[in-house]
N, C-alpha and C positions, 0 to 999 in steps of 0.2 A: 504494500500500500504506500503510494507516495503523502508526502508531506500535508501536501493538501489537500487528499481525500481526509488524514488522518485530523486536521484541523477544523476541517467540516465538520465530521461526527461530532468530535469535539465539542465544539460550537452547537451543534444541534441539540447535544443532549442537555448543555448547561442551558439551553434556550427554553426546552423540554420541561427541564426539571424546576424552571424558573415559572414558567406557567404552573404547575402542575400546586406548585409552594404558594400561589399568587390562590389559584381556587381553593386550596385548602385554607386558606384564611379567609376566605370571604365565609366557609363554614365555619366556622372557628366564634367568628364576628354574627351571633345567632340574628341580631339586629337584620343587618343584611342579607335576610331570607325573606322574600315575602309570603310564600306559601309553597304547600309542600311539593308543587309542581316544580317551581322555582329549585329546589331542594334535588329534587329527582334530576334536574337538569344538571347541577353543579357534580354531582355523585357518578351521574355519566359520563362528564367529561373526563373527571379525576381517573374513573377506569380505563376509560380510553387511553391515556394518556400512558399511564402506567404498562398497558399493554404494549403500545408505541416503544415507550422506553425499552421493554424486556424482553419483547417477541420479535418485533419488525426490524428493533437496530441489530439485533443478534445476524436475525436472519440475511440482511444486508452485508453484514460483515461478511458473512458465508458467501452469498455470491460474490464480493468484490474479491475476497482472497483465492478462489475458485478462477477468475479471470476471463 
């Protein structure tokens, strides 16, 4: 993997893990829910996201070291 694929991930995932920090404190901050749809929405992302992080960047990895 060159330098700047490696700095992309990189960057992706601190970007990633920057939102992910950013939803989890809008839950956090109970004020900031207006109902529980609102609620289900924030909870879905956070999964998403989470998935993102752990399954897609893996799997990424895998095909670029694959070539």
């Amino acid at each position: 993997m060159n330098s700047y694929d490696s700095r992309f991930e990189r960057e992706l995932r601190n970007r990633l893990n920057e939102e992910l920090a950013r939803l989890r404190d809008v839950l956090e901050i109970g004020s900031a829910i207006k109902d529980y749809a609102e609620y289900k929405n924030h909870v879905g992302q956070i999964h998403a996201l989470k998935r993102v992080i752990s399954e897609f960047c893996q799997e990424i990895q895998t095909i670029i070291e694959k070539g």
